[in-house]
N, C-alpha and C positions, 0 to 999 in steps of 0.2 A: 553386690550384684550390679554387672553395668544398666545403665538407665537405655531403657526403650528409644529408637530414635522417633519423631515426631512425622518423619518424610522421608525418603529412601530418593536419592540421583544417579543417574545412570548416566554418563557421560561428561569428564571432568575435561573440555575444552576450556576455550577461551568463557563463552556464555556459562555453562553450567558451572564450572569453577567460582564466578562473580554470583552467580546466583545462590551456591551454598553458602558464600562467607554471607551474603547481603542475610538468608535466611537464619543462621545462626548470630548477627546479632541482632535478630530482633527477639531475640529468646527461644529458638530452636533447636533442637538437636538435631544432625541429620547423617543419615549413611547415607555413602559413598560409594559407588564403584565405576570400573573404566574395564574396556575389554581389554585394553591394556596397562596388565595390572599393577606396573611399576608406577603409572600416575597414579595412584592412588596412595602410594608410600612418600611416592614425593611431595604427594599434599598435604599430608596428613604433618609430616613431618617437615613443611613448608607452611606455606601462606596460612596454613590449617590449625600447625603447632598450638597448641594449651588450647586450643577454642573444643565448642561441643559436639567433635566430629567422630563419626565412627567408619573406619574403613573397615571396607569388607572386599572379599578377593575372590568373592566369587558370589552368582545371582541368588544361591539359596541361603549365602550368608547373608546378605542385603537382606532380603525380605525377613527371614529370623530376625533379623534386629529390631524390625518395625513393630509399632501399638498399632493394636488394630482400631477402627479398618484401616490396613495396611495400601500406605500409598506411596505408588513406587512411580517415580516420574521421570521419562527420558527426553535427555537432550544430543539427540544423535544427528547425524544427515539424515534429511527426510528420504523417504524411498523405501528398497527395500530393508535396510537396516533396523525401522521403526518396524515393519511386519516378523523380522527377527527375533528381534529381542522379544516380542508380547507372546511368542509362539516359547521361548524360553523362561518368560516369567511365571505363567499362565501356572503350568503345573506346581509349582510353590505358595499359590493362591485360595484364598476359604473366599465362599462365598459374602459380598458386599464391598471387598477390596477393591482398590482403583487402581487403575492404569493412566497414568498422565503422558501425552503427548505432547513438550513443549518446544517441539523443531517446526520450520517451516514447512509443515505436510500440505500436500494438498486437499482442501476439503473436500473433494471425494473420495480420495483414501480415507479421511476420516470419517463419513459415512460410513463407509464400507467396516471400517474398521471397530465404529463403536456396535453397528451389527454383531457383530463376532463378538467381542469380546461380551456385550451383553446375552448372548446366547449360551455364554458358557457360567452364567453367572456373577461374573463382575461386573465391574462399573468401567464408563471411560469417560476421562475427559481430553478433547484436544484444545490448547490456548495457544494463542499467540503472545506471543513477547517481544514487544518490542522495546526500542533504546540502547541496542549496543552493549560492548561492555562497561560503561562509564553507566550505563541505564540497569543491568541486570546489578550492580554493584551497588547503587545507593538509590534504584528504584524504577524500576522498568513500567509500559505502561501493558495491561495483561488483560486479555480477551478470553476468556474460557467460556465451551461450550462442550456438549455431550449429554451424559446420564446424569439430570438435574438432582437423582436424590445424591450424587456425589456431593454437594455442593458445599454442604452445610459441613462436609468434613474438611475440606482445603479454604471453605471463605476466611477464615482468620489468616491463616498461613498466609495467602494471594495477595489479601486486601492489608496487610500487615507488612509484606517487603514491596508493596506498587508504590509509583508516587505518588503527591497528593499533593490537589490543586491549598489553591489559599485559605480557603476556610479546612483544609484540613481532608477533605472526602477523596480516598482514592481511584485513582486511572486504572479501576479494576470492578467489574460488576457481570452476571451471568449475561451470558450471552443468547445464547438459547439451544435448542436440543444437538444432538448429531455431531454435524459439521460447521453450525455456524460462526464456533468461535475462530476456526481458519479460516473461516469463508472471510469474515472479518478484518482480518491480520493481511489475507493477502489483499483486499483492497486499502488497507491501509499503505502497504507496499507498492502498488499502484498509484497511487499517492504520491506517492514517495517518490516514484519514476519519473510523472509529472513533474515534481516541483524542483527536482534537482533538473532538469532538462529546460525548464521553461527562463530557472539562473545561470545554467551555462549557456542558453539562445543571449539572454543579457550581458554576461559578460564578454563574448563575441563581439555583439553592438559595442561595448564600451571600448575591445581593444582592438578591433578592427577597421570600425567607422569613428569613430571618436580616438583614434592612438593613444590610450590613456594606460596610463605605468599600474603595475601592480598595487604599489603604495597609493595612488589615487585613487584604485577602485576600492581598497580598502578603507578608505575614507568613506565611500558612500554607500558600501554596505552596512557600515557601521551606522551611517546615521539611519539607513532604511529602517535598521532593525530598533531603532526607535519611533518609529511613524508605521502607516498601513501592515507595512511590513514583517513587524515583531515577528519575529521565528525561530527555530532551532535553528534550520537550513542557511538562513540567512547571516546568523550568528555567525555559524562557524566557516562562513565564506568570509565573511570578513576578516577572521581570525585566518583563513589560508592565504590569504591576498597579503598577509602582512610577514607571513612567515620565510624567513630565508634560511638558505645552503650553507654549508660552511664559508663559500665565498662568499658571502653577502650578498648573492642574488636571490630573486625571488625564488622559494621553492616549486610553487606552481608550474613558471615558465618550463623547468626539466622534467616534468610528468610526461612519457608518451600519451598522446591522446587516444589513447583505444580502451575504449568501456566494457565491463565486465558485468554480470548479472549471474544473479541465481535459480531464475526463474520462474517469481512469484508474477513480473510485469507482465510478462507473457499469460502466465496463468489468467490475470487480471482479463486479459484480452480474451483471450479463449473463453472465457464465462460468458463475456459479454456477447461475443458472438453465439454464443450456444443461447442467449436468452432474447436476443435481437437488442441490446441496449446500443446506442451512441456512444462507444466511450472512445472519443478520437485524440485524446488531449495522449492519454495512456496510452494508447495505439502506436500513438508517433512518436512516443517515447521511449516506446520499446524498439521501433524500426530506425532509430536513433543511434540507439546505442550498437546496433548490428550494423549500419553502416560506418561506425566508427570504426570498428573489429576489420573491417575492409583497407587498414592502412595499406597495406603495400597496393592495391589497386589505387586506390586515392593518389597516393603520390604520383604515381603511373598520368593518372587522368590531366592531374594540376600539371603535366608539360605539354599535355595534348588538345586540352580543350580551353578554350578562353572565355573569358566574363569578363565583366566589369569589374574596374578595382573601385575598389572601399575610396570614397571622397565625400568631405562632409564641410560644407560654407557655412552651413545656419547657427541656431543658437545654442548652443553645448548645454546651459543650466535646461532649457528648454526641452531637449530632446532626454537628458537626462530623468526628468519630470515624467513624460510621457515614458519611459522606462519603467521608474518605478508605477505607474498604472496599467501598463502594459501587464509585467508582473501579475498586478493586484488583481486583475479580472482575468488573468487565464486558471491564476491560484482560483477564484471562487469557480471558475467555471469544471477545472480538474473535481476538487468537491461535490460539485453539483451531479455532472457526471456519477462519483464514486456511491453517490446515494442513490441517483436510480437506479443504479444498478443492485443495491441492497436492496431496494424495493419489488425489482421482479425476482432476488432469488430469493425472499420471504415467501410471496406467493407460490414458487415454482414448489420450493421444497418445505411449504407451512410451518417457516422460521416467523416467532412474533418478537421481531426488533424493535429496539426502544430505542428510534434515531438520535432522541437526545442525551440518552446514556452514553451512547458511542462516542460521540463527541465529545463527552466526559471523559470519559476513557484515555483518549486522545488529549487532553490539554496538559500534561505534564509525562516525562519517563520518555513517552518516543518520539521517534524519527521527526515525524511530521506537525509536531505540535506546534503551536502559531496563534497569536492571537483573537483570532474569529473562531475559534471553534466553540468558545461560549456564544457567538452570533447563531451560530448553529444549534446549537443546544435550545439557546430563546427561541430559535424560527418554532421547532418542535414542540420545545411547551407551551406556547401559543398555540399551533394548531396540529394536533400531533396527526393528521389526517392530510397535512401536507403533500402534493401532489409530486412537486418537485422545487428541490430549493430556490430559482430563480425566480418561481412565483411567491415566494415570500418579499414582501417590504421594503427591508433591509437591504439584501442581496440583490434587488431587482435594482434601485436606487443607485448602489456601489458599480453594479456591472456597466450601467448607464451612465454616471460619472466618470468612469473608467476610460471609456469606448474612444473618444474624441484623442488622446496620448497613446492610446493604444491601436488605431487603424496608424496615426502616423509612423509609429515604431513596426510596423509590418510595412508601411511604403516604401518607407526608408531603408530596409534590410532587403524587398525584393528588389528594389531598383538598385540597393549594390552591390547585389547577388553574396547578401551574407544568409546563410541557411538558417529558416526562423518555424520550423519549420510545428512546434506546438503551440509556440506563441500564434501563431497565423490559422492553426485548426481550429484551435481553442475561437479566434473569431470568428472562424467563419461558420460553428458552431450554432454562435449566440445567434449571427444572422440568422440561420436554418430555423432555428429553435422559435426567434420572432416572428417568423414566416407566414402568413395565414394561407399562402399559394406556394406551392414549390413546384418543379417539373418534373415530377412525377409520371404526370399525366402522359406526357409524353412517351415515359421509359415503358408506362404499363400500354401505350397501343402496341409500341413497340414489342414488347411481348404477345401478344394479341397478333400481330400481325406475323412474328416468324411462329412464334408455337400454339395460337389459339390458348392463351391464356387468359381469356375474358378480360373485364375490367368492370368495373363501376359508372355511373352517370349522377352529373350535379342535378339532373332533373329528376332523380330518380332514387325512393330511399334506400339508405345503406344496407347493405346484400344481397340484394336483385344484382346479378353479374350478365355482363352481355357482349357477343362477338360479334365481330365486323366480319365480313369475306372481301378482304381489303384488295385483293388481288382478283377477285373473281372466276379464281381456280381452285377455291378451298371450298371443301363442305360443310356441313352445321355439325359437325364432330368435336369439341371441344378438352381442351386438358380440364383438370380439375379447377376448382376456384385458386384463386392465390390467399397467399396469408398477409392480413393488411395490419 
């Protein structure tokens, strides 16, 4: 009799293909299938060959092959493809079976989604996965969230092909109900926008105002990624700075510069604005990469409009220095950003996140892993009541050691008109942020004055709201209050 698979995968790409082999050897069995079903023969009888795979060639044979509670987990394009398939599993389903979603959906499809499918009786989880296929292959870092009594049936499974930090504990723990394990994943990915944007603003500076060879910025990625710096992102920038073409030029230099996305950074953004959070760093990282996508107007411009050109007299190790801090405190402030924004959508959507778990999560398997994220984890288990990361200790200290290399590295890039353009939000940010007066004040008479939108007074306690008739043509008819 063939043996029961342990897990059922729906989709043999690039990810879910490294995700079965990474699952069977850790001692799992697993069915397979693809809507197109000849990948499924040629895995089987490929990368698959003698291992403990079962192909199945159609969805009712998948599930038939699974122990219960049977869990069937897809790695498709998120959208509608992910509403497809569950609407085609569904009837092959007993009650307490799961449904795993492990594409990048949006987390209110997965709301929506864990609705449903818990209405009909099963379970759902959505996780994110992150780390690529080098990460789903020997250990990705994994965010699940949805129908918590699933949990107990995929925790082995999860926390068994995740990475795992140094003592051993893997980049994998509940996330919390519904949607938060995508809610998760895409600010991870937001993250992710930031920190790739905040090193290509840097390596601009290196090769624009500093003229400096590929092979030289290689060198100083490398060493970064031994100081403040330590990271995946960083790593493997070093590792691209050194790589060449068949002719022995740099690879990099032949890459067109026009950025591509999938749109999780966006997502990121959209949340934030849907929750009033600040998250500028990700903002501009995403209106970054859209203004890249603008090549053919770019070139058009660069014959019509003039700036300054890139010149640089001072001290090169110097400015260098002030780089890498430049970096360091827009990376904490990207971070900081990405938690409060986790903080109002706990509240919004009564998700109870365990900041310092996340950040566990995150220090080995994905994208964004990096040194400090045990900084993070500490800030949290120290006061897990934490307001916002920059009022922790550590973080407050570093941003402020930072700031002094890092306003220079934004002078120096506007005055010669090299586009800096995260690195510079990210500051002006923190400014905002230390702020105890902003002009505000201004913007709300302003409102007050064309639409009678009231405002507040320093003399007066907070939500007493009050209109000027600035004009002395207005009546005492007022809009509603504002939202502060």
């Amino acid at each position: 009799m063939t043996k029961s698979a342990d897990i059922g995968l729906i989709g043999l790409a690039v990810m879910g293909e490294n995700l079965v082999l990474n699952m069977e050897s850790k001692g799992f069995t697993v069915a397979v299938y693809n809507r197109t079903v000849e990948k499924v023969d040629k895995f089987i009888h490929g990368r698959g060959a003698g291992k403990n795979f079962i192909g199945a060639h159609s969805i009712e044979e998948l599930v038939a092959s699974l122990e219960r509670p049977r869990k069937v987990m897809l790695l498709v394009k998120a959208g509608q493809a992910v509403d497809d398939f569950i609407e085609q599993i569904i009837p092959h389903l007993e009650p307490g079976d799961i449904i795993i979603d492990g594409g990048n959906s949006y987390f209110v499809d997965t709301i929506r989604r864990a609705k449903y499918v818990e209405s009909k009786g099963f379970l759902y989880i959505g996780t994110g996965v992150s780390g690529g296929e080098i990460g789903a292959l020997h250990g990705p870092s994994m965010m699940p969230g949805g129908s918590v009594e699933a949990w107990p049936a995929v925790k082995n499974i999860f926390q068994s092909i995740a990475a795992k930090v140094d003592d051993g504990t893997p980049c994998c723990d509940w996330v919390g109900s519904d949607g938060a394990g995508h809610f998760v994943k895409m600010v991870h990915n937001g993250i992710e926008y930031g920190d790739m944007q905040i090193i290509g603003e840097a390596y601009q500076v290196m090769r624009d105002l500093l003229g400096m060879s590929a092979d030289e910025m290689h060198e100083v990625f490398k060493k970064w990624n031994t100081e403040e710096l330590d990271s995946y992102l960083i790593e493997i920038t070093a590792d691209i700075m050194a790589y060449k073409d068949e002719d022995g030029k740099p690879m990099v230099d032949k890459i067109l510069d026009t950025a591509g996305q999938k749109g999780t950074g966006k997502w990121t953004g959209t949340a934030a604005l849907d929750l009033g959070i600040p998250l500028t760093l990700i903002g501009e990282s995403v209106f970054a990469r859209f203004l890249s996508a603008q090549k053919d107007m770019r070139v058009e411009a660069s014959k019509v409009i003039s700036g300054p050109k890139p010149t640089f007299t001072g001290d090169k190790v110097q400015l260098l220095d002030d780089l890498k801090m430049a970096l360091y405190g827009a990376k904490i402030i990207s971070y900081a950003q990405g938690y409060n924004l986790f903080m109002a959508a706990a509240k919004e959507y009564d998700w109870k996140l365990n900041y310092g778990d996340i950040a566990l999560m995150w220090r080995g398997g994905c994208i964004i892993r990096s040194a400090f994220l045990g900084d993070i984890k500490k800030a949290f288990d120290t006061n897990p009541e934490l307001p916002h990361l920059l009022l922790d200790g550590f973080f407050k200290q570093k941003v402020e050691g930072a700031q002094d290399g890092w306003r220079r590295v934004c002078a120096a890039a506007l005055i010669n008109g090299i586009p800096a353009p995260a690195l510079t939000s990210a500051l002006c940010y923190l400014d905002g942020f230390r702020s105890e007066w902003l002009p505000a004040n201004l913007l709300q008479a302003q409102r007050d004055y064309f639409g009678a939108h009231t405002y507040e007074r320093i003399d007066k306690p907070r939500g007493q709201f009050f209109h000027t008739n600035w004009t002395g043509e207005g009546g005492d008819t007022v809009s509603t209050a504002y939202n502060s």
